[in-house]
N, CA, C and O of each residue as an XYZ file, in Angstrom:
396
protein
N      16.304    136.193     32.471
C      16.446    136.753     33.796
C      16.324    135.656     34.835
O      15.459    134.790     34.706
N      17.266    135.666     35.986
C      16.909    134.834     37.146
C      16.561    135.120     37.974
O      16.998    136.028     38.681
N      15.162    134.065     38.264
C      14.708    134.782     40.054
C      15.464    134.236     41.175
O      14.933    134.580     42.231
N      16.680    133.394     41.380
C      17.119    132.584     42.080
C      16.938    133.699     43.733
O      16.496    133.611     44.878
N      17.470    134.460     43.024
C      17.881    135.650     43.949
C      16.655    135.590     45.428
O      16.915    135.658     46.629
N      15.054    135.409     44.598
C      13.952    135.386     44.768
C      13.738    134.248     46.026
O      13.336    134.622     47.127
N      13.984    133.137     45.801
C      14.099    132.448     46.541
C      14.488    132.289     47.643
O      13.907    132.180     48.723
N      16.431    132.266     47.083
C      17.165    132.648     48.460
C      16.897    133.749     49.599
O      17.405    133.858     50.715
N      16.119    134.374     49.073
C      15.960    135.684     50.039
C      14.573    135.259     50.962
O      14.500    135.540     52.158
N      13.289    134.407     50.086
C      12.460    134.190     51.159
C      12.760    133.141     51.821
O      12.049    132.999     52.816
N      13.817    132.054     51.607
C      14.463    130.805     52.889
C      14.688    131.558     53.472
O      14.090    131.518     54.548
N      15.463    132.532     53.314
C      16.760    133.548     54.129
C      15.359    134.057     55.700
O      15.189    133.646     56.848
N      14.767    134.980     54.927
C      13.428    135.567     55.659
C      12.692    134.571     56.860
O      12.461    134.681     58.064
N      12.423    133.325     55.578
C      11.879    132.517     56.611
C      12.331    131.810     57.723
O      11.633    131.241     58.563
N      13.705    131.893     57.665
C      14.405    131.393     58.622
C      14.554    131.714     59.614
O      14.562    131.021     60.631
N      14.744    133.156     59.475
C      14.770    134.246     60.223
C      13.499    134.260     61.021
O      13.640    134.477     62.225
N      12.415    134.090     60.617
C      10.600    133.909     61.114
C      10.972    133.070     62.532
O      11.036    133.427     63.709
N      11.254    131.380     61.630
C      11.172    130.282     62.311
C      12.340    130.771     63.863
O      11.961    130.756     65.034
N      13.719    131.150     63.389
C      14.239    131.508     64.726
C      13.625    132.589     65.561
O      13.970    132.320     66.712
N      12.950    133.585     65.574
C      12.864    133.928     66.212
C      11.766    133.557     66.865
O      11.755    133.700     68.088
N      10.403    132.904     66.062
C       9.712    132.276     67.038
C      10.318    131.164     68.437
O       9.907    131.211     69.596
N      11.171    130.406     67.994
C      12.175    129.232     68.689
C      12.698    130.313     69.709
O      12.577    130.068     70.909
N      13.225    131.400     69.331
C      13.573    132.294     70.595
C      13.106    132.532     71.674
O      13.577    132.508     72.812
N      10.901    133.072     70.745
C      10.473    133.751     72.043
C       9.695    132.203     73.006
O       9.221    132.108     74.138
N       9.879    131.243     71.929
C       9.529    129.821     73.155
C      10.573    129.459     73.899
O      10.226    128.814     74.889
N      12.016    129.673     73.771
C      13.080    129.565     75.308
C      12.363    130.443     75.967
O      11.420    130.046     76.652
N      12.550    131.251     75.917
C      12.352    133.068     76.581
C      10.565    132.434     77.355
O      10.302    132.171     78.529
N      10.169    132.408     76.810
C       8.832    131.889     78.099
C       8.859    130.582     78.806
O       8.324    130.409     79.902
N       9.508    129.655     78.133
C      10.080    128.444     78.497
C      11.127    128.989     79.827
O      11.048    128.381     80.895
N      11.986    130.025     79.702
C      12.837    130.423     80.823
C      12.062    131.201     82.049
O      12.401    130.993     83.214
N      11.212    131.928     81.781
C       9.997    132.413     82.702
C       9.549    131.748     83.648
O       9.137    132.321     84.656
N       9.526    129.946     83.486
C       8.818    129.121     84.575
C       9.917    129.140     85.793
O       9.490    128.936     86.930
N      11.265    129.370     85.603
C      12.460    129.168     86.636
C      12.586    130.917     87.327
O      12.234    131.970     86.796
N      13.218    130.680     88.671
C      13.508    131.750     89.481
C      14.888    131.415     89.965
O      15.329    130.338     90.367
N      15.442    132.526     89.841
C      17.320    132.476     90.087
C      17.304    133.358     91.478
O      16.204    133.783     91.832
N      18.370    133.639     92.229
C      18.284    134.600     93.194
C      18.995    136.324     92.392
O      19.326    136.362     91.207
N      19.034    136.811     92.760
C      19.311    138.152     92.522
C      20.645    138.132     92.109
O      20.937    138.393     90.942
N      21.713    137.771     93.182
C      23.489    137.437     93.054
C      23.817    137.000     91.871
O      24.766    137.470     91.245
N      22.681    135.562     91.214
C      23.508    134.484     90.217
C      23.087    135.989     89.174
O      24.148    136.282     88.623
N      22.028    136.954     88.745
C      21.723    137.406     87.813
C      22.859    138.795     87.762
O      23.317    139.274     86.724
N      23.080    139.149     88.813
C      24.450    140.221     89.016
C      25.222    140.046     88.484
O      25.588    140.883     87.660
N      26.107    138.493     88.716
C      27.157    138.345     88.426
C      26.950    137.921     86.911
O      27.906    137.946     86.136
N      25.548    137.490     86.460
C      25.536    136.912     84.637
C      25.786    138.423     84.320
O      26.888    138.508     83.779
N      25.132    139.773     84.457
C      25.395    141.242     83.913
C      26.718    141.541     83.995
O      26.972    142.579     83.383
N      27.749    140.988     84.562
C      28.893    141.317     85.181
C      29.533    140.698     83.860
O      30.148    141.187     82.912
N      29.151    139.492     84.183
C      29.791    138.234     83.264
C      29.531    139.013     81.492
O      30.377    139.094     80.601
N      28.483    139.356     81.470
C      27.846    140.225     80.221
C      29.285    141.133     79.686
O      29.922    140.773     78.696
N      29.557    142.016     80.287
C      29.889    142.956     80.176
C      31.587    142.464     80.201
O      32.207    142.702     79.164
N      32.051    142.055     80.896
C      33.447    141.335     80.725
C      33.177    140.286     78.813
O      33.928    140.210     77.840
N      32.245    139.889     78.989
C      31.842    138.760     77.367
C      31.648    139.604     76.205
O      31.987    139.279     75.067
N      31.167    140.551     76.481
C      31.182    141.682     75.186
C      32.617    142.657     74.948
O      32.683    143.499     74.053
N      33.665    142.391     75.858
C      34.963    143.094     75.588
C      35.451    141.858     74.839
O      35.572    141.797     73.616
N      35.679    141.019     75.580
C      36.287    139.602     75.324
C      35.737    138.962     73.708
O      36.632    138.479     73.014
N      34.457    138.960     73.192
C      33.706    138.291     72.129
C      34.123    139.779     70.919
O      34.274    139.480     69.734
N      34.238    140.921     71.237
C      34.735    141.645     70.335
C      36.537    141.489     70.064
O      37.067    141.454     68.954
N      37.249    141.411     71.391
C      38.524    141.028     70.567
C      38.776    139.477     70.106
O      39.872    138.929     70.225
N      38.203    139.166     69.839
C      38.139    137.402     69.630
C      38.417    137.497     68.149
O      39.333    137.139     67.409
N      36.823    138.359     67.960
C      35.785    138.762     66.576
C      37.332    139.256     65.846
O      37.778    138.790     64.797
N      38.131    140.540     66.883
C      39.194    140.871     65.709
C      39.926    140.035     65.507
O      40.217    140.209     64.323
N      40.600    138.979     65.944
C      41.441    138.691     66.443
C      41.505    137.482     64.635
O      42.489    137.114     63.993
N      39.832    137.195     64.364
C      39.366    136.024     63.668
C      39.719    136.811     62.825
O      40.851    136.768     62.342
N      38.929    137.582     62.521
C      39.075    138.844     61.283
C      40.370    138.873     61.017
O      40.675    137.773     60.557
N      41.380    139.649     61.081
C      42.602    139.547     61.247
C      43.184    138.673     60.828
O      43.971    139.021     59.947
N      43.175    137.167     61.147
C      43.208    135.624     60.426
C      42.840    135.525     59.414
O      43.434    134.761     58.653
N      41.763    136.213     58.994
C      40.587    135.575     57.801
C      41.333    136.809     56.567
O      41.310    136.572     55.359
N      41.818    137.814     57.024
C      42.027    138.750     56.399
C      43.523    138.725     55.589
O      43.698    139.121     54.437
N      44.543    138.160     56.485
C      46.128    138.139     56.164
C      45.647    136.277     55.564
O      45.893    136.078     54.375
N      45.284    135.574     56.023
C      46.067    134.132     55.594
C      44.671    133.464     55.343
O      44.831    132.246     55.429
N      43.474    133.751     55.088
C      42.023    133.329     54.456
C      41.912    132.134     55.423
O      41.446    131.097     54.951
N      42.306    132.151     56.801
C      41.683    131.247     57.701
C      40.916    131.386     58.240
O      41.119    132.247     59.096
N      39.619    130.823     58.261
C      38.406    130.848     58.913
C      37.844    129.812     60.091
O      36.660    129.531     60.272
N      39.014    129.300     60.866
C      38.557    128.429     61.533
C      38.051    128.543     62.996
O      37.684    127.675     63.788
N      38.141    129.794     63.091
C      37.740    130.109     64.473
C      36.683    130.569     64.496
O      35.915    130.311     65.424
N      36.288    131.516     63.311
C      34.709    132.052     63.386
C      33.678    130.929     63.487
O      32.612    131.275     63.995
N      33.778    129.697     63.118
C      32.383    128.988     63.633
C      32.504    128.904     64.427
O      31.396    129.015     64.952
N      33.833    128.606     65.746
C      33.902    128.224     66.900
C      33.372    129.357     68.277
O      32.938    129.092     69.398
N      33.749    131.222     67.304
C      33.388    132.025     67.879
C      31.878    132.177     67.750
O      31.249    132.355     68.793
N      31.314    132.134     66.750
C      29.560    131.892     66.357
C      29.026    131.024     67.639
O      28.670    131.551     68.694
N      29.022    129.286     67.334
C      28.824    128.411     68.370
C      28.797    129.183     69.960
O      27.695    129.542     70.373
N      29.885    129.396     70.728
C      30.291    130.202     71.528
C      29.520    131.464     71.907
O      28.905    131.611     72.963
N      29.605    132.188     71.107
C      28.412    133.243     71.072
C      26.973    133.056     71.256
O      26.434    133.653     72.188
N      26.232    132.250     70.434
C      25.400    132.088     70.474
C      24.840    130.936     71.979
O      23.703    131.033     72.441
N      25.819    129.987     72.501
C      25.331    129.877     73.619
C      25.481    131.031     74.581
O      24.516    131.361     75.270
N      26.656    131.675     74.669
C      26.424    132.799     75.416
C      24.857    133.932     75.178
O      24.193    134.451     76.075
N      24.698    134.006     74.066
C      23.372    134.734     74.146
C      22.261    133.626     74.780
O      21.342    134.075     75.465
N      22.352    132.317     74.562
C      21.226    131.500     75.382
C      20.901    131.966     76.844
O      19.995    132.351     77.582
N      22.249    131.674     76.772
C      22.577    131.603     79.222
C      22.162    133.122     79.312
O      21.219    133.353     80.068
N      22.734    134.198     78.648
C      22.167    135.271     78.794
C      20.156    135.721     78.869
O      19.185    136.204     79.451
N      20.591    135.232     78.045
C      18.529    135.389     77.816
C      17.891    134.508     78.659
O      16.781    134.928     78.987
N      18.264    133.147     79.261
C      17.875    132.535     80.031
C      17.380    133.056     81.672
O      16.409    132.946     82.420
N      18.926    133.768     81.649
C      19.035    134.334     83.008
C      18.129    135.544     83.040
O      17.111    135.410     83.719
N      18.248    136.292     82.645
C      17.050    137.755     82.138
C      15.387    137.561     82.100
O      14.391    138.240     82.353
N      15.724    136.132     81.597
C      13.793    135.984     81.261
C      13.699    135.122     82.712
O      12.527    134.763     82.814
N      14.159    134.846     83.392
C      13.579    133.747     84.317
C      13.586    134.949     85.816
O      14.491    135.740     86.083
N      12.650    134.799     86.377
C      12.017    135.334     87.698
C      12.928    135.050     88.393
O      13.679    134.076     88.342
N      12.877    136.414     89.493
C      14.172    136.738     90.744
C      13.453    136.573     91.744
O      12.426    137.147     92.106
N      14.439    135.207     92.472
C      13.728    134.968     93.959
C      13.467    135.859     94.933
O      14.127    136.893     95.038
N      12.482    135.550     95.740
C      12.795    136.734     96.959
C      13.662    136.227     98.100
O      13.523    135.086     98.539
N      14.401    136.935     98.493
C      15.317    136.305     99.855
C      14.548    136.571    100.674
O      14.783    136.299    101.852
């Protein structure tokens, strides 16, 4: 019998640990800054236009990966994504000036 399985699953876990601690230190790390109200409007705005846009991308890769086994856009959409969730969470966790 193999435990490999065993393994891979607690890197997998632990990885998972280690990022999200690294998360919640941006996320208080972003707390020390204050934005005005406008720049955080227009990031929700920006949100919401990025989640139409990052889902037809997503098909668009799929679709590629599916007819001709090309995968070259999904790391580029990952990368991409994932700074977009940065600037997002950045903007959210950091304090709104007062005018």
């Amino acid at each position: 019998m193999e435990h490999g399985w065993f393994l891979t699953a607690l890197i997998e876990f632990a990885a998972v640990i280690v990022g999200i601690i690294i998360f919640a230190k941006f996320c208080g790390w972003a707390k020390q800054f204050s934005l005005p109200g406008k720049v955080k409007t227009w990031t929700y705005i920006l949100l919401g236009v990025g989640a139409v846009a990052f889902n037809w991308a997503y098909s668009v890769a799929n679709k590629a990966h599916a007819e001709h086994g090309d995968t070259s856009m999904m790391g580029t959409l990952l990368l991409v994504s994932l700074a977009f969730v940065l600037f997002f969470s950045f903007v959210l966790m950091a304090q709104t000036k007062e005018d």
